[in-house]
C-alpha positions as CSV (number, residue, x, y, z in Angstrom):
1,X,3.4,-48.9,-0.4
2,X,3.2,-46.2,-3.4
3,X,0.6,-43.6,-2.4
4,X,-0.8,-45.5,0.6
5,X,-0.5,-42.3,2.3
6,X,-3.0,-39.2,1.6
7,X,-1.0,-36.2,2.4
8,X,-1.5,-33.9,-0.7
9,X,-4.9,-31.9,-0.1
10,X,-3.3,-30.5,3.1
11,X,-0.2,-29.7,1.2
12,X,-2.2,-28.0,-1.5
13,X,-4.2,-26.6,1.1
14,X,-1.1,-24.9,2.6
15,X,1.5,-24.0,0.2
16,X,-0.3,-20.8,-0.9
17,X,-0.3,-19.4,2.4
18,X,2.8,-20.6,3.3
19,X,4.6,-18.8,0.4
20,X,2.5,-15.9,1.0
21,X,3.4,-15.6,4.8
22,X,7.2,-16.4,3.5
23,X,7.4,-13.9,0.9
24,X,5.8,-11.3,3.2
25,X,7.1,-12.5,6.9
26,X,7.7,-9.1,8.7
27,X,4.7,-7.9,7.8
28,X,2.3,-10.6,8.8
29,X,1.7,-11.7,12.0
30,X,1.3,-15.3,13.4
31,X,-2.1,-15.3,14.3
32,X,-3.1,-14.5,10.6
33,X,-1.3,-17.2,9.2
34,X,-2.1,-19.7,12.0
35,X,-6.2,-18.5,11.5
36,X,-5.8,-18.6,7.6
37,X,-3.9,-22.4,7.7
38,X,-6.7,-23.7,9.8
39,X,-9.9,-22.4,7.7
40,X,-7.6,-23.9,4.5
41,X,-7.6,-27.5,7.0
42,X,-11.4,-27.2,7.6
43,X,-12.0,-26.0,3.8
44,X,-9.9,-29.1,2.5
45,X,-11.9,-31.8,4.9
46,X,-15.4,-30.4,3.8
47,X,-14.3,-30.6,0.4
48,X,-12.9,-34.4,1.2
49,X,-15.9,-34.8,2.7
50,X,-18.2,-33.6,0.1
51,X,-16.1,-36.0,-2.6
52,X,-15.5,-38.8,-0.9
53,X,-19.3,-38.8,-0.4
54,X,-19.8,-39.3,-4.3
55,X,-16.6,-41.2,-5.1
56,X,-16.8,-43.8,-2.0
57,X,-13.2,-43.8,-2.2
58,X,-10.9,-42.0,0.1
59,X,-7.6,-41.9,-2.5
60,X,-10.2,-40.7,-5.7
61,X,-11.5,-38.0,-2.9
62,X,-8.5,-37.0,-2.0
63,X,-7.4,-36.3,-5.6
64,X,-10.5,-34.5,-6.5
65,X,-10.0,-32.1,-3.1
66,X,-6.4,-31.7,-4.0
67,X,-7.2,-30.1,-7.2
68,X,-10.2,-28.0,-5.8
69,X,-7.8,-26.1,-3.4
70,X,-5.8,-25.6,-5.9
71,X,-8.3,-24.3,-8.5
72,X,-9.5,-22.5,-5.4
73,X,-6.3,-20.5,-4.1
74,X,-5.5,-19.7,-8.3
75,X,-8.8,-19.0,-8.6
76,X,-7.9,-15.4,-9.6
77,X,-5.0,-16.5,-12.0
78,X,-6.8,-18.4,-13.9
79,X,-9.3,-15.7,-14.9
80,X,-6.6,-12.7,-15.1
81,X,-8.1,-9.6,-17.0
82,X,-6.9,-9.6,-20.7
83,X,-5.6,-5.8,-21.6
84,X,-3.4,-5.2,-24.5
85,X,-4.0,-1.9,-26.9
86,X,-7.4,-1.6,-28.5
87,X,-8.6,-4.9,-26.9
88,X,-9.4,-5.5,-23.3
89,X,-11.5,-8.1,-21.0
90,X,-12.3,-7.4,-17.3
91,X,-12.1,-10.0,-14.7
92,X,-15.6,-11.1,-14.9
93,X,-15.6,-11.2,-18.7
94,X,-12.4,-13.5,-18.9
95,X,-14.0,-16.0,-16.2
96,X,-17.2,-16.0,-18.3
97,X,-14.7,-16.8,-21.4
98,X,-12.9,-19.6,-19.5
99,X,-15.8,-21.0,-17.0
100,X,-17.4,-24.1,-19.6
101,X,-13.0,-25.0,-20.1
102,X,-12.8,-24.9,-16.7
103,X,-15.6,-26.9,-16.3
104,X,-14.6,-29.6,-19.0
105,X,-11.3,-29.8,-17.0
106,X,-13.6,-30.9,-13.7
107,X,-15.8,-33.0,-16.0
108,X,-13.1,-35.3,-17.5
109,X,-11.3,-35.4,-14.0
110,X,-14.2,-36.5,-12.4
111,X,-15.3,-39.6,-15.0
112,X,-11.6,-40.5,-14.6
113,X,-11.4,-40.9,-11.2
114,X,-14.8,-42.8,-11.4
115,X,-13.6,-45.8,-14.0
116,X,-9.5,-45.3,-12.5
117,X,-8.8,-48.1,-10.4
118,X,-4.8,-48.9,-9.9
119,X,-3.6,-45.8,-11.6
120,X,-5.0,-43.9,-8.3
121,X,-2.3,-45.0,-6.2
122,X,0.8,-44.1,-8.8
123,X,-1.5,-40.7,-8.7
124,X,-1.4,-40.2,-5.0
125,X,2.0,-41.2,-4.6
126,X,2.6,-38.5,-7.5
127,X,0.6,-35.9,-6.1
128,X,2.2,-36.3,-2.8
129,X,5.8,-35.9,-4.2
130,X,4.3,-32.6,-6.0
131,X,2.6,-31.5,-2.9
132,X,5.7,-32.1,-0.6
133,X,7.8,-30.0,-3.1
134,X,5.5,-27.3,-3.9
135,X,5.2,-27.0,0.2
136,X,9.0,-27.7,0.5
137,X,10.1,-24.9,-2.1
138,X,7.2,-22.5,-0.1
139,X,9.7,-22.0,2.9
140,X,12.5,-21.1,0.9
141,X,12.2,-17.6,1.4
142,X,11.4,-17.8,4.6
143,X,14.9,-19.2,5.0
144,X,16.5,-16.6,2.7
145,X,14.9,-13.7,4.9
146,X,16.6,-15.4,8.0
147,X,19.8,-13.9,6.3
148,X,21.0,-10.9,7.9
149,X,20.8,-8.2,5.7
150,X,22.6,-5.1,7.3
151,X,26.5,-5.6,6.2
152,X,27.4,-2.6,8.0
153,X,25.7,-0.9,11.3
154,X,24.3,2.5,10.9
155,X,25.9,5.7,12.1
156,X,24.9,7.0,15.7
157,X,22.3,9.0,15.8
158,X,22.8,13.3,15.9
159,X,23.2,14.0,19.7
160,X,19.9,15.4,20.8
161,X,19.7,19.1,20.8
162,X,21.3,20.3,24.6
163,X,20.0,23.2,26.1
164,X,20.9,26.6,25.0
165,X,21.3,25.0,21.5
166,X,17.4,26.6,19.7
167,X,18.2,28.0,16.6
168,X,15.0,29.7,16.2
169,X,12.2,30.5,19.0
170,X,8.9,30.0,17.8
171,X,7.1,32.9,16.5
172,X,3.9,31.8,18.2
173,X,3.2,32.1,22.1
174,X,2.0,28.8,22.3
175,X,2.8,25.2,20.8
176,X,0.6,24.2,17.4
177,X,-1.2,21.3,16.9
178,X,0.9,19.7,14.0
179,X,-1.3,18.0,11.4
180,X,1.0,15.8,9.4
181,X,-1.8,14.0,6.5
182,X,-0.4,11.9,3.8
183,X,-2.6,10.9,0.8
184,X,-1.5,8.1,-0.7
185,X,0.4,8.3,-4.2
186,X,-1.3,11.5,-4.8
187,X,0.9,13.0,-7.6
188,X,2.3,16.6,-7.9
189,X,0.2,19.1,-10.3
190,X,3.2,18.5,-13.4
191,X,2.7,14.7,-12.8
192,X,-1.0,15.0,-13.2
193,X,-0.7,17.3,-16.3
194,X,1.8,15.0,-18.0
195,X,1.0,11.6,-17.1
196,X,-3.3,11.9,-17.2
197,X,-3.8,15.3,-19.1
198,X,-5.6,16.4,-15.9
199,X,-5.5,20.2,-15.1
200,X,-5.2,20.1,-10.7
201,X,-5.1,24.4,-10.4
202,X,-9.1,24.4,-8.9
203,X,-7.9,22.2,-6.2
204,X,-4.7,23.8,-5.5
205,X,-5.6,27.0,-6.2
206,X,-8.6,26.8,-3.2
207,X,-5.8,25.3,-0.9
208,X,-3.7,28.7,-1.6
209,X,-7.0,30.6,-0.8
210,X,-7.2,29.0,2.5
211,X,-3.2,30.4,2.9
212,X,-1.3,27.1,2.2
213,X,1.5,26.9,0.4
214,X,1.9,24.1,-2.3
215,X,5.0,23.5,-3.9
216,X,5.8,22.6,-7.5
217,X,8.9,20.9,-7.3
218,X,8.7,19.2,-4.6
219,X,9.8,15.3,-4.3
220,X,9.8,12.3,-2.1
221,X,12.8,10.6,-1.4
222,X,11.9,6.8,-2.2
223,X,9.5,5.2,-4.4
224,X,7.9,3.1,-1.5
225,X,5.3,4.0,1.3
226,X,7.3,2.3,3.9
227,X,10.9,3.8,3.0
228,X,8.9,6.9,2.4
229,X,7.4,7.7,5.5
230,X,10.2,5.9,7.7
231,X,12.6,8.6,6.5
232,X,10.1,11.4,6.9
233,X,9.0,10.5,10.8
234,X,12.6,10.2,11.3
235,X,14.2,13.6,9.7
236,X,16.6,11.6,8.1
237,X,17.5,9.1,5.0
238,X,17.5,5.6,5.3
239,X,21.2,4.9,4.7
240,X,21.4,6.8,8.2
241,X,18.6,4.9,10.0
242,X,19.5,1.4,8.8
243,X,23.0,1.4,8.0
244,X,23.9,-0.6,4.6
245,X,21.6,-3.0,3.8
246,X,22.6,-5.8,1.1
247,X,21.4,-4.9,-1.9
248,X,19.6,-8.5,-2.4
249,X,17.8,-7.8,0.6
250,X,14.0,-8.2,0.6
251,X,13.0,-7.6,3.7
252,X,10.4,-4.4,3.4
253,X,10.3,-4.6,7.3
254,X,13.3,-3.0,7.8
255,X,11.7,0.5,7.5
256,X,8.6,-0.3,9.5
257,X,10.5,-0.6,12.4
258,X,11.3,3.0,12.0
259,X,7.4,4.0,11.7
260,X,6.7,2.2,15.1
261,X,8.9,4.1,17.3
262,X,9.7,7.3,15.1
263,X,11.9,10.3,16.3
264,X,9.3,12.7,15.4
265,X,6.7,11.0,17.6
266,X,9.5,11.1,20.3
267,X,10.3,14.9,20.5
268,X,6.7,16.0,20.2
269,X,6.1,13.9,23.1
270,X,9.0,15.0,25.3
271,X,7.5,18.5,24.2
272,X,4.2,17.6,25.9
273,X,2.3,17.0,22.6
274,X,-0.2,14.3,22.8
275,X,-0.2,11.8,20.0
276,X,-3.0,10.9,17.6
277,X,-3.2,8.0,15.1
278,X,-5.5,7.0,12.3
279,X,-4.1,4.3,10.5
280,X,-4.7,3.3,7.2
281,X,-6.2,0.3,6.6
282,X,-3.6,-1.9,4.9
283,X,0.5,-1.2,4.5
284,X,3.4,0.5,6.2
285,X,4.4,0.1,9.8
286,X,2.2,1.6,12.8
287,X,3.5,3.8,15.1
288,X,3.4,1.7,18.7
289,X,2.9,4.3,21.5
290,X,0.2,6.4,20.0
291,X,-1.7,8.4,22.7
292,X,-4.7,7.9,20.9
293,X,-5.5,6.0,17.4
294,X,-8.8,6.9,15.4
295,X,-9.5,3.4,13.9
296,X,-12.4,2.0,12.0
297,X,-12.3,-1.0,12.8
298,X,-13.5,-1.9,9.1
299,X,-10.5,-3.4,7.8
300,X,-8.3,-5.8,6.2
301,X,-4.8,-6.7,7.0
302,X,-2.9,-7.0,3.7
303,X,-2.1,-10.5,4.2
304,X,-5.9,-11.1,4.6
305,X,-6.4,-8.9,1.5
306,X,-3.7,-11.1,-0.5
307,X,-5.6,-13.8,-0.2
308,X,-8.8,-13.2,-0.4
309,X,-7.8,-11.9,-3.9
310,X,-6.5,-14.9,-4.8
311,X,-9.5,-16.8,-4.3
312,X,-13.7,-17.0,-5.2
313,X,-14.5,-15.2,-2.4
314,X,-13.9,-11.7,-3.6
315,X,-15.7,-12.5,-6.8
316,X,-18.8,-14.0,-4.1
317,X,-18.8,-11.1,-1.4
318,X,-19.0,-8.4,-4.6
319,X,-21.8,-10.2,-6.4
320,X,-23.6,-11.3,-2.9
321,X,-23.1,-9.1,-0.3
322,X,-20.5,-6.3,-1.4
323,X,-20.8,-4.4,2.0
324,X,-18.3,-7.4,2.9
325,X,-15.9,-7.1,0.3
326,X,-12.7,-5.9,0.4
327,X,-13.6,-2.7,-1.9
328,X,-16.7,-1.7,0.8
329,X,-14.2,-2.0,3.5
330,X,-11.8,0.1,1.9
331,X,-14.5,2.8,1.1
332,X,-15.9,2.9,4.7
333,X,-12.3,3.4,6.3
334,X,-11.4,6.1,3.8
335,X,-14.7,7.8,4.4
336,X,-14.2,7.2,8.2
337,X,-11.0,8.8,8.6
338,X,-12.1,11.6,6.3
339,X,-15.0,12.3,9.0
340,X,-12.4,11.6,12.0
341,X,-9.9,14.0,10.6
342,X,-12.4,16.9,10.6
343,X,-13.3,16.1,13.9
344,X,-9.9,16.0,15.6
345,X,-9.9,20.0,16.8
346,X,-12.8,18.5,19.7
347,X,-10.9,16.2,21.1
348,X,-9.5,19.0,23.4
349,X,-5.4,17.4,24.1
350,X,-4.0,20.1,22.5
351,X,-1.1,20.7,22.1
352,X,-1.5,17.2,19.7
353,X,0.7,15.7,17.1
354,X,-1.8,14.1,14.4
355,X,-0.5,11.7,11.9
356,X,-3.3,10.2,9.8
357,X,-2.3,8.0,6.6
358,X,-5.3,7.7,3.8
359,X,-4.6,4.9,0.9
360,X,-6.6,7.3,-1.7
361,X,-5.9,8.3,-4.2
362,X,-3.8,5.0,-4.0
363,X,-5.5,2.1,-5.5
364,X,-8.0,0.1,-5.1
365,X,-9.7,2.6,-7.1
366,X,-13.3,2.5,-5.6
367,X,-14.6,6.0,-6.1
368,X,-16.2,7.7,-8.3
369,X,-15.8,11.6,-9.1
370,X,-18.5,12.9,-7.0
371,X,-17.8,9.9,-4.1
372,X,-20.1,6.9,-5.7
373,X,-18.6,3.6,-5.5
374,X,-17.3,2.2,-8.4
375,X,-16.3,-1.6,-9.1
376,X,-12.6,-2.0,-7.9
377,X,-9.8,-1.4,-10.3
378,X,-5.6,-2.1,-9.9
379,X,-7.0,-4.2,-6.5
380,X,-3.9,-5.7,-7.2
381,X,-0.9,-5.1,-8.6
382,X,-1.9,-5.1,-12.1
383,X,0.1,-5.5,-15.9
384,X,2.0,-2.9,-16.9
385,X,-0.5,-2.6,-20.1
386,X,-3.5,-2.1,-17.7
387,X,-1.9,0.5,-16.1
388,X,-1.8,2.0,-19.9
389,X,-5.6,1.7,-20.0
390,X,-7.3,5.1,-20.8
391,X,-10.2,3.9,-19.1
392,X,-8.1,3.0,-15.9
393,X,-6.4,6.3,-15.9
394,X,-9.8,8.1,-16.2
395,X,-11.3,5.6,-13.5
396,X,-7.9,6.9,-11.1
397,X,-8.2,10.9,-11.9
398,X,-12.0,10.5,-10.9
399,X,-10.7,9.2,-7.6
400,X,-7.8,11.9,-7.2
401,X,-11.2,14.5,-7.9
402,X,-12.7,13.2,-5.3
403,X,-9.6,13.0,-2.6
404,X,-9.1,17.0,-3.6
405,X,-12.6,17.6,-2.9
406,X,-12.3,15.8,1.0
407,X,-8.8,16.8,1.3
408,X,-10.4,20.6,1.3
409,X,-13.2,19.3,3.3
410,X,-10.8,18.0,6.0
411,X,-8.3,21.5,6.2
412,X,-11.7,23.7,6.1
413,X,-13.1,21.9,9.2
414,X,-9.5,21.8,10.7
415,X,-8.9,25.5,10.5
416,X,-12.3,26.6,11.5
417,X,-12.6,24.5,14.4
418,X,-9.0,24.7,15.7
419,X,-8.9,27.3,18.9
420,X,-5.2,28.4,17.4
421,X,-4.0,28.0,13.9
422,X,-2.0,24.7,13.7
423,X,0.2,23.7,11.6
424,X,-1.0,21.2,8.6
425,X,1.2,19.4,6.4
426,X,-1.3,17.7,3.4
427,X,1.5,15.4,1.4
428,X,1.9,12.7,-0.4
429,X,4.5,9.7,0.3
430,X,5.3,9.4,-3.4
431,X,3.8,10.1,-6.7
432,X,1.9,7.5,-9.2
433,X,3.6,4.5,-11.4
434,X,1.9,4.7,-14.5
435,X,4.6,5.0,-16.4
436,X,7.3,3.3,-14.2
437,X,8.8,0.1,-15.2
438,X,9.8,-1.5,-11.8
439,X,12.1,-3.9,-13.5
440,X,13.4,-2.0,-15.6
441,X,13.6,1.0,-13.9
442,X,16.0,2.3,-17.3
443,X,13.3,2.2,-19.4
444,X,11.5,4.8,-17.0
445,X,10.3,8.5,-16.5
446,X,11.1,8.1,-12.7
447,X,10.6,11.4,-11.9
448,X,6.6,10.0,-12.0
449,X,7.1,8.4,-9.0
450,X,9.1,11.0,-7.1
451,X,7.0,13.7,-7.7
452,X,4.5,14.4,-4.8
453,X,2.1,16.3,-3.3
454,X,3.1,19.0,-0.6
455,X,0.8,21.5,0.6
456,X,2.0,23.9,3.9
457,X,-0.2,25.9,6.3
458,X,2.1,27.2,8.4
459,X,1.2,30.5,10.9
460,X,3.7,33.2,12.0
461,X,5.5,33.2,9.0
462,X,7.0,29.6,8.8
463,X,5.9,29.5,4.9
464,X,8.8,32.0,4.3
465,X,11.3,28.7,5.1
466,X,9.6,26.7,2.2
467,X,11.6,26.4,-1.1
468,X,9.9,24.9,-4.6
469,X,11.9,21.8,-4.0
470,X,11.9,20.8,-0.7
471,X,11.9,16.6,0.0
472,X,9.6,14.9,2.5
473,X,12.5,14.1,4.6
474,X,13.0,17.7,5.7
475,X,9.3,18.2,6.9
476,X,9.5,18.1,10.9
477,X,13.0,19.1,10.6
478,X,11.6,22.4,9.5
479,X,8.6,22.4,11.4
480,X,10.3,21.2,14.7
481,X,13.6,24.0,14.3
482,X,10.7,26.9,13.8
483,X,7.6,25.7,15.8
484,X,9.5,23.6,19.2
485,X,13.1,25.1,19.3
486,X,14.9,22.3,18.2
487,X,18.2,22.3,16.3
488,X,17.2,20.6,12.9
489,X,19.4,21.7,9.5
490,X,18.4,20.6,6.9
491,X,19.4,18.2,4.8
492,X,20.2,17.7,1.1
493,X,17.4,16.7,-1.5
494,X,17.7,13.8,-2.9
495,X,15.4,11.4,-4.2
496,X,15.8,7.6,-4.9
497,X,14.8,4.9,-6.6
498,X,14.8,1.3,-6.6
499,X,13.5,-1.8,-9.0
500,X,11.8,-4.4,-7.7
501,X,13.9,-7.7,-6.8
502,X,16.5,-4.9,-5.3
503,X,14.4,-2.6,-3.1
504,X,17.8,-1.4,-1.6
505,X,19.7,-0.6,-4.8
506,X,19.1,2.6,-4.8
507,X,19.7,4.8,-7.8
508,X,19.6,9.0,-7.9
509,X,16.3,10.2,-9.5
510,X,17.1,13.8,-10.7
511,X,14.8,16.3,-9.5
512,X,15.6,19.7,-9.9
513,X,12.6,20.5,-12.7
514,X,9.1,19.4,-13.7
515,X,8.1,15.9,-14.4
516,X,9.4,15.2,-18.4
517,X,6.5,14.0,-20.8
518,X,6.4,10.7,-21.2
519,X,7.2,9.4,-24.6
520,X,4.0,7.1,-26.4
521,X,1.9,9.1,-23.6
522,X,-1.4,10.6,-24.8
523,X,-2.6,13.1,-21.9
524,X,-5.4,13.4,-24.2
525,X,-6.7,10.2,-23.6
526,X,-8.2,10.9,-20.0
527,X,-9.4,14.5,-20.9
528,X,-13.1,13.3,-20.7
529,X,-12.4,12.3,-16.7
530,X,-14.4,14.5,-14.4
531,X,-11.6,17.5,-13.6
């Protein structure tokens, strides 16, 4: 009865997007994993199919498809770019390397299964075990994120502010639009300085001639975009919001939930603010009861994205049609908020709360200095030593010259087209990680990650509240006590991090000066990148 069964190709089929869904399950929904298990079904029958039409023998077929879907879904392992100092191969150069092994690999498989005859079965049989496992060990945490992971309940939230409680009437006779624009991982000017040897004054110094206020020490409070902007929408720090989490917990969800139904979205509405959305096109949470969300339409979920990398396809859509890759989506929904922010004073429904989230400077780096598109770097999360590539950090300074140049573009058109000054916020959720070691934090300049981008334009005299080292966390309480009445102190600055394994074991990230220079850093190295 050994290996009378053929199980394995739908095992293999489905273990990589099992795990992935398991690793990543409150942030993927159903539907994606149900769509992506069934074109992995249909993609293991053609393939069964296809071999069993050569072989003429259902158990050697099913062998040969087993190992296709897996060469298939490791596709992307198997040709990881080499990088180490003074020797580096791209993606396409390592496949190039490894194609003819990986095709003596197919070649010896595929005379073996022609002269095997009874070793197939002890093969299926072994395969099968293998395949039941691999699937088996998939779900595992799935079950470990079933674990609750808030030990202790958080605090009740501040009473809401009673009437006859304002603290400070508006200056303004009429309610602002709030423009509240985050651009992703785009590092304060110190960061820039130290990290890529990149002088940011023209762009910051053009913001100041347009009245902002930028500050130099200012710093996010976590090191992750979901953590990040759930404290932020919320005017308050996580510890408040969630309660104590375990510090083993993984689930990244947790803050999301804050993002969907935010208290800063709240009290604008009960203000009579409409709300507008444009959503990035992969990450974070998404606020739920937008009045009105500015999407592309030309994107990829990050589950979708995940896997896709993992596999052929990305390597086919760029060489074959690249305005279907994942990079060309990317571009056009960076370029089309960029367009849709600028256009937001029309839409006439002021008074209007407009959150838009842009992953750029963030990578995929996929533009060049002057807007071009460039081939895709750090898709992925990438080695620490690629990270370290001078080429790589010139390739992501290009890209930060070209977010500066849109960034002014966007706050230009807002400002000339508004009918009243608004108030814009143009922040970052956190700074880069060039030089971060998420496992071992210790062996870290955190402050890199901390140290963000915030940039004020804030009419009747609201700039005069600002202080060099203001936290993302006190943003609407500022701009909500001065601008709508409310009763908002602020808080204390803090900023934390956290390694990866352990995204709740917070530890203090001192802030109160510029970012240190890095030790085996060269700024120099990137001085040739377009400034």
């Amino acid at each position: 009865m050994r290996g009378r069964y053929v199980l394995h190709p739908l095992f293999f089929a489905a273990y990589p997007i099992v795990l992935l869904f398991s690793l990543n399950m409150r942030k993927v929904a159903g539907i994606e994993v149900a769509g992506a298990l069934g074109l992995a079904a249909l993609l293991a029958a053609i393939l069964m199919g296809l071999s069993w039409s050569f072989l003429r023998d259902a158990r050697k077929a099913a062998i040969l498809t087993s190992l296709l879907m897996f060469y298939f879904f490791f596709f992307r392992w198997a040709s990881t770019p080499v990088r180490v100092p003074g020797f580096s191969l791209s993606h396409r150069q390592t496949l190039a390397l490894l194609l003819p092994l990986h095709g003596l690999v197919f070649a010896i498989v595929i005379v073996w299964l022609i002269r095997a005859k009874e070793a197939v079965r002890d093969v299926t049989h072994i395969l099968n075990v293998v395949g039941g496992f691999f699937l088996a060990t998939s779900l595992l945490p799935l079950l470990t994120g079933l674990r609750p992971t808030i030990v202790a309940e958080a605090a009740p939230p501040p009473p809401a502010p009673a009437e006859g409680m304002i603290v400070a009437r508006s200056p303004l006779p009429y309610l602002p639009d709030i423009y509240f624009i985050v651009l992703d991982q785009y590092p304060r000017a110190d960061g820039l300085q130290q990290v890529f040897g990149h002088d940011n004054s023209p762009f910051l110094g053009e913001l100041r001639k347009l009245g902002f206020t930028v500050l130099d020490r200012c710093a996010s409070n976590y090191p992750r975009t979901a953590m990040s902007i759930a404290s932020t929408l919320n005017l308050n720090y996580l510890d408040v919001l969630l309660g104590k989490v375990r510090e083993d917990a993984q689930d990244l969800g947790l803050p999301a939930k804050f993002i969907s139904h935010s208290l800063a979205f709240d009290y604008a509405r009960e203000r009579g603010y409409k709300t507008v959305y444009l959503p990035p096109d992969f990450g974070v949470g998404t606020p739920a009861n937008a009045d009105i969300v500015l999407d592309s339409g030309s994107r990829l979920s990050e589950f979708q994205r995940a896997l896709i990398a993992m596999t052929p396809v990305q390597d086919f859509v760029d060489a074959a049609a690249s305005e279907y890759s994942p990079a060309e989506f990317h571009r056009r929904h960076v370029r089309y908020m960029i367009e849709q922010l600028r256009r937001v004073p029309r839409l006439g429904a002021s008074p209007m709360l407009v959150y838009a989230h842009i992953i750029c400077p963030h990578p995929p780096i996929v533009f060049g200095a002057d807007g071009e598109a460039v081939d895709a770097l750090l898709a992925d999360n990438p080695p620490a030593n690629w990270a370290r590539d001078p080429e790589v950090r010139a390739a992501y300074v290009n890209q930060v010259v070209f977010m500066s140049r849109e960034a002014l573009r966007i706050v230009r058109a807002i400002l000339e087209r508004s009918p009243r000054p608004p108030v814009i916020v143009l922040c970052s959720d956190h700074g880069t990680d060039f030089e971060v070691d998420w496992q071992r934090p210790e062996h870290s300049k955190l402050q890199e990650r901390m140290a963000n981008l915030q940039a004020y334009y804030l009419p009747g005299g609201g700039e005069k509240l600002l202080y060099p080292t203001m936290t993302n966390v006190n943003i609407f309480r500022l701009i909500f006590s001065y601008y709508l009445g409310g009763n908002f102190p602020l808080l204390p600055d803090r900023s934390y991090f956290s390694p990866d394994g352990a995204p709740y074991r917070f530890v203090h990230v001192p802030m109160d000066g510029p970012v240190p220079p890095l030790p085996g850093a060269n700024p120099g190295e990137v001085s040739g990148a377009a400034k």
